[in-house]
C-alpha positions as CSV (number, residue, x, y, z in Angstrom):
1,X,-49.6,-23.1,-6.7
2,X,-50.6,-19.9,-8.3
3,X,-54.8,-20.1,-9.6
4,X,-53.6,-21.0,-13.3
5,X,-51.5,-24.2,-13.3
6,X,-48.4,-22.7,-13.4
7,X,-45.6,-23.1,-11.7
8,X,-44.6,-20.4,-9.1
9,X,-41.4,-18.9,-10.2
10,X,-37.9,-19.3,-7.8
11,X,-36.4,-16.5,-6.3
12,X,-33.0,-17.2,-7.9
13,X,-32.2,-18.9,-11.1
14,X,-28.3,-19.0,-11.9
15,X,-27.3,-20.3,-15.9
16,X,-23.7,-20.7,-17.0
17,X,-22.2,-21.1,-20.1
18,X,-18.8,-20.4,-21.1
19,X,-17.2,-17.2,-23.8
20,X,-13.8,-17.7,-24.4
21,X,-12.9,-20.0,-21.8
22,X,-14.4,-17.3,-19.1
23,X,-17.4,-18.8,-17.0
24,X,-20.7,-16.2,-17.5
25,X,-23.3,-16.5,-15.3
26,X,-26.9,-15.2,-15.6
27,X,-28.7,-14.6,-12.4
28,X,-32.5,-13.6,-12.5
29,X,-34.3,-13.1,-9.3
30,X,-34.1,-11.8,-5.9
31,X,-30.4,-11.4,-4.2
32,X,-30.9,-11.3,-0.6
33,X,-30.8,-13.5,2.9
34,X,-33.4,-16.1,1.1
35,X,-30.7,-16.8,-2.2
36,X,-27.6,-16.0,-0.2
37,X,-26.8,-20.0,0.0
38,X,-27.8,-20.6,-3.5
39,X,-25.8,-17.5,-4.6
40,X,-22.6,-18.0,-2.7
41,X,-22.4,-22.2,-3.8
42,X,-22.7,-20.8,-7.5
43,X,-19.4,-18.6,-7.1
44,X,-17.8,-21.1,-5.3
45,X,-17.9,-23.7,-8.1
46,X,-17.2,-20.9,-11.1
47,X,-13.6,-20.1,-10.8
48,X,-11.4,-17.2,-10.8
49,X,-12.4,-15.9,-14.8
50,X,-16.1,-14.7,-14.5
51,X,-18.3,-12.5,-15.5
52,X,-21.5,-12.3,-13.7
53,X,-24.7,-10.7,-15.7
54,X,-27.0,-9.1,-13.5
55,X,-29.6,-7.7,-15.9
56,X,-32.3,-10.2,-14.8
57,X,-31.9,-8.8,-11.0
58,X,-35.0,-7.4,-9.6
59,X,-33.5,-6.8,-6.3
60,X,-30.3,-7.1,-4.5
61,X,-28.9,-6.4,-0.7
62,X,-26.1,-5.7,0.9
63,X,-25.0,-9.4,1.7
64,X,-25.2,-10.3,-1.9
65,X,-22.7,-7.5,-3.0
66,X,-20.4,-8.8,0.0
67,X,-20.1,-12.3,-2.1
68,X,-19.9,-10.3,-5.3
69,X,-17.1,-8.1,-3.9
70,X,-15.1,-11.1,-2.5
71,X,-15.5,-13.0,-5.3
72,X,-13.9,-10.3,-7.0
73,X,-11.3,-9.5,-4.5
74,X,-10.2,-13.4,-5.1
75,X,-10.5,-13.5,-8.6
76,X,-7.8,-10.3,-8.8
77,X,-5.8,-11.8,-6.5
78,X,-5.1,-15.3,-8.3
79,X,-4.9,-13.2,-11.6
80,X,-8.0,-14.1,-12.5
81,X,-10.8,-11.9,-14.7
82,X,-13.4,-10.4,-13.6
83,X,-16.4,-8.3,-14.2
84,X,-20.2,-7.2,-14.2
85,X,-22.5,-6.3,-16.9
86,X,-26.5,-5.5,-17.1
87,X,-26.4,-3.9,-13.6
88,X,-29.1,-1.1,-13.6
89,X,-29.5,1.4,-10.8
90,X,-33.1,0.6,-10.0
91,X,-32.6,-3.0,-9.0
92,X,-28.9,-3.0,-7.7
93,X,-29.4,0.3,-5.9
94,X,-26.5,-1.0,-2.8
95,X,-24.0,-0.9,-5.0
96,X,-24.2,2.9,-5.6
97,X,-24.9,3.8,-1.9
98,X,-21.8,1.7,-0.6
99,X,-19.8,3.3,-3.2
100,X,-19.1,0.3,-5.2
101,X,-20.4,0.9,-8.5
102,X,-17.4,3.3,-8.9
103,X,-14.6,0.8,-7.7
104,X,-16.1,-2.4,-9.1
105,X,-15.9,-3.6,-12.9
106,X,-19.2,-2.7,-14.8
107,X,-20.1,-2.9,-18.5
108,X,-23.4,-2.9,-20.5
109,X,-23.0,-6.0,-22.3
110,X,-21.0,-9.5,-22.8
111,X,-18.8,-7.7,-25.3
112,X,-18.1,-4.7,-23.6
113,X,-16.5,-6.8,-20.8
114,X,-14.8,-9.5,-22.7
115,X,-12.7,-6.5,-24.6
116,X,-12.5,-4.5,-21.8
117,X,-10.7,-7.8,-19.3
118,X,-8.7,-10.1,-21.9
């Protein structure tokens, strides 16, 4: 326990709500071999409509874009929505070395992807 009474943080914490009957997570924290679990039961239980905000990331690997990118890969397939906002360069950097940040659905905010995938 860190020298002044608090608690430490976790290295992933996932929040849900729901916009216009699409699922939206928040994710803050570390995406990596340590959160993979936690990460990959989270996607599992949100359905094929989602929109995942990464803009409380401060790291993520390869392994964590897998899930992201199958997740999206099933939610096209079952006609579902789909799509990424808050992503910045600094934090997400494997999504612009594997290419993905050109192929896969990203927008700056909530409303930028709700227009962009109804």
């Amino acid at each position: 326990m860190p020298e002044n009474g608090e608690e430490p943080l976790a290295a992933l914490r996932l929040t849900s709500s729901t916009v216009d009957e699409i699922t939206v997570v928040r994710v803050d924290g570390v995406l990596d071999a340590t959160t993979r679990d936690q990460f990959a039961d989270c996607l599992t239980m949100t359905g094929t409509d989602l929109i995942l905000d990464l803009a409380g990331v401060t790291f993520m690997d390869s392994r964590a874009l897998g899930l992201i990118v199958h997740h999206w890969q099933t939610s096209l397939a079952a006609g579902g929505k789909f799509a990424l906002i808050g992503v910045e360069y600094s934090k997400s950097k494997v999504m612009w070395i594997t290419g993905l940040a050109q192929r896969l659905p990203l927008y700056d905010t909530l409303d930028d992807a709700l227009a962009a995938i109804k």
